[in-house]
N, C-alpha and C positions, 0 to 999 in steps of 0.2 A: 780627892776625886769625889763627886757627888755619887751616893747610896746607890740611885737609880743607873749608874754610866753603864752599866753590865745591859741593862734592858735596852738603852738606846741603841747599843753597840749591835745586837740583835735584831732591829729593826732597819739598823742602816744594812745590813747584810740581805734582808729581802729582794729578791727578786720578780717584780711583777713581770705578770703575762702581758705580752706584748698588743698594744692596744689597736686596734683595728683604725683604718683609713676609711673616712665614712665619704659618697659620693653621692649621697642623697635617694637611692634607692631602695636600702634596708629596712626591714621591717622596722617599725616602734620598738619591738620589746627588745632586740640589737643595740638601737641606737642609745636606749635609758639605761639598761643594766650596765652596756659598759661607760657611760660616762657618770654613773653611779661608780664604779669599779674606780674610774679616773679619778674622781670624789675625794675617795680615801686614800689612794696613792700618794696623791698631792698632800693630804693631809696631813698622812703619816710623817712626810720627808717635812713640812711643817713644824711638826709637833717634834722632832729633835731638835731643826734650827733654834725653836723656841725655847726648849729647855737648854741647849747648847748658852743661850743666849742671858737665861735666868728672865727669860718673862715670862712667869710660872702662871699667871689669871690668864693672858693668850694663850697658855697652853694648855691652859682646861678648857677654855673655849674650843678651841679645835678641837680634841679627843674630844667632847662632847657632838661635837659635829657628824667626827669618822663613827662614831655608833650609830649617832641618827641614820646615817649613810649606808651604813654597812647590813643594819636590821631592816631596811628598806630594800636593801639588794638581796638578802634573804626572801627578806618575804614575797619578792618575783620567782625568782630563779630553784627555791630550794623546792618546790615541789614536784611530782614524779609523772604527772602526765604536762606535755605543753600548751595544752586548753586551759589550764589552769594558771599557769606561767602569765600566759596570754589576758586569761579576767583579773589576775591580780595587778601584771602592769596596767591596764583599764583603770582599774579601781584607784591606783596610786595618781595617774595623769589624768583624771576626773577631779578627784580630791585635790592637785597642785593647781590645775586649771579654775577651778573652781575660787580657789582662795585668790589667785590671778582678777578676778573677776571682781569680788570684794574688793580687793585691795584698790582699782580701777575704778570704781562705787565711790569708794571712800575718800578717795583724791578730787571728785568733783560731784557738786552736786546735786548737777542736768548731767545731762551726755548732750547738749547744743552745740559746743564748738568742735569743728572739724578732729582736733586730733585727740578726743576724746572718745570720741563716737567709733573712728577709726582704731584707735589702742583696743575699745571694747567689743566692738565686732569680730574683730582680728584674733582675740581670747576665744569669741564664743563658740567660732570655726571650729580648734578645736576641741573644745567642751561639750559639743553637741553630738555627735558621734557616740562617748563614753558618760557622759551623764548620768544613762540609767541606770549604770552600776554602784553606783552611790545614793539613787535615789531614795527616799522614806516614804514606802509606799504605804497608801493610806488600804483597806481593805475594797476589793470590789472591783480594782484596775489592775492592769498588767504595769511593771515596771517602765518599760517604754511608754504606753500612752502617758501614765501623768507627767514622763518627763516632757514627755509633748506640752502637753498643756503648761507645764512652767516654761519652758522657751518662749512659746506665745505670747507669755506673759511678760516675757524679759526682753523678747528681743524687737521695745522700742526705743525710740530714741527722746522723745517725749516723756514727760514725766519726774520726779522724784527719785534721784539715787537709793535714797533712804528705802524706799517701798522694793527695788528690787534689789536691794541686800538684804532685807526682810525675807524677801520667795526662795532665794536662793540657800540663807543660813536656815529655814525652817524646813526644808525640803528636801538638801541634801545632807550626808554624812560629812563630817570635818576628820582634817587628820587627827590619828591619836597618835601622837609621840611613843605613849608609856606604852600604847599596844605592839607597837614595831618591837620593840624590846621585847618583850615578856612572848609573843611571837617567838623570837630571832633564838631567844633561851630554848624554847620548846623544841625546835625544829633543828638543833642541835646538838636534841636530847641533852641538855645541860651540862652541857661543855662546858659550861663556864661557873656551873655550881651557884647560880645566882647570881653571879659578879658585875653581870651584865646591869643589872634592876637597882644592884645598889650606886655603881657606879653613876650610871644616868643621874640618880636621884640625888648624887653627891654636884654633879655638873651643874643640877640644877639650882640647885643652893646658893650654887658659887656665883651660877647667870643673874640670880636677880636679887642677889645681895646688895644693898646701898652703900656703898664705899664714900660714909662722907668724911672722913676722919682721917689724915696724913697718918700713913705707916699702917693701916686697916690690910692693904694686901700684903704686906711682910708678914703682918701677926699671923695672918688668914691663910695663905699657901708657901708655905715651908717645902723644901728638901721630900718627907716623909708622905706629903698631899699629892710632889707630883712622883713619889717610888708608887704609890696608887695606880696615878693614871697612864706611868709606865706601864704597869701590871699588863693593864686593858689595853693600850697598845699591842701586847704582843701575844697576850689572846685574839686579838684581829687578827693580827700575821697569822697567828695559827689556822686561825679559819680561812684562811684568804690561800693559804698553805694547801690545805688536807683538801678544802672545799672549792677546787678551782671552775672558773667561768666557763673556760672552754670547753669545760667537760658536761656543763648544764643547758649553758646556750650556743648552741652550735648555726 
């Protein structure tokens, strides 16, 4: 029996809270925290199969994921007034919207043909709304005027992709991965003794390692790599446990 079978056996026994029926009315921060929550449900039940299965690199991939996931649904939901709940989910679907945007930039580059134009309009919807919460304000404006002024700026169709992934990367704030973390630790109060920061850093390693060499993932994720990301599995469940949704967003 593998080292780790005791942690999985503890995660398969999780019970998640029951996911709500969305009808298209609910507020935004509703809709993302719990399909954030979804996220890592999915994940979790994932991240057995996987080790179940011995594909130990998929299964750093994903527990890599459920953190990103889960340090992101922290950092909406764990604070104590709901104005705050409210600017941090802003801030997070700014920053996704945003990289939506790029990413759309970067796949063509005019916005001239029809379903181009259309994909980036469609993003900017809603990006425009929550922008200014991300914005990098220069001195002397209010956060919403200069988001004003860069939408102006961005929302033609004409032009250079290049120049408006330019306005939009100098402008606004980008995600910070390592911050959700180190966040998620804090807010906590270090539950996790750190495990959280190193863990990450350990997924990260793993993500952009170059695996050119037959037998690279045998040598490289052992038994003992994924008793690790067992570990951090079931410090989730713990917080997913102790720290439930229903009780933050109602």
């Amino acid at each position: 029996m593998p080292i780790y079978e005791s942690k999985l056996d503890f995660i398969r026994s999780f019970t998640p809270e029951p996911i709500p029926v969305f009808i298209g009315s609910e507020s935004m921060l509703l809709y993302i925290t719990w399909n954030l929550y979804d996220r890592i449900v999915r994940g979790l039940r994932s991240f057995v199969i996987l080790c179940d299965s011995r594909c130990y690199y998929d299964a750093v991939l994903v527990a890599g994921n459920v953190l990103e996931a889960c340090a992101i649904l922290s950092y909406i939901k764990d604070n104590e007034t709901e104005q705050q709940k409210i600017v941090n989910q802003e801030k997070y679907f700014a920053r996704c919207t945003a990289g939506r945007l790029i990413s759309i930039l970067s796949t063509y580059n005019s916005l001239k043909s029809l379903h181009a134009w259309a994909a980036y309009t469609a993003v900017l919807k809603l990006f425009y709304p929550v922008g200014h919460r991300i914005i990098i304000k220069p001195k002397g404006i209010t956060a919403k005027a200069h988001h004003e002024n860069i939408i102006k700026q961005i929302n033609y169709r004409l032009g250079e992709s290049q120049e408006k992934i330019r306005l939009i990367t100098n402008n606004y704030n980008r995600p910070d991965p390592e911050g959700y973390i180190k966040s998620f630790s804090k807010r906590i109060k270090k539950m996790d003794d750190g495990f959280f920061e190193k863990s990450y850093k350990k997924y990260c390693d793993f993500k952009h390692l170059n695996f050119v060499s037959p037998g690279t993932l045998t040598e490289n994720i052992d038994e003992f790599t994924i008793d690790w990301f067992a570990d951090l599995m079931t410090l989730i469940v713990g917080y997913l446990q102790k720290y439930k949704l229903n009780a933050c967003i109602i």
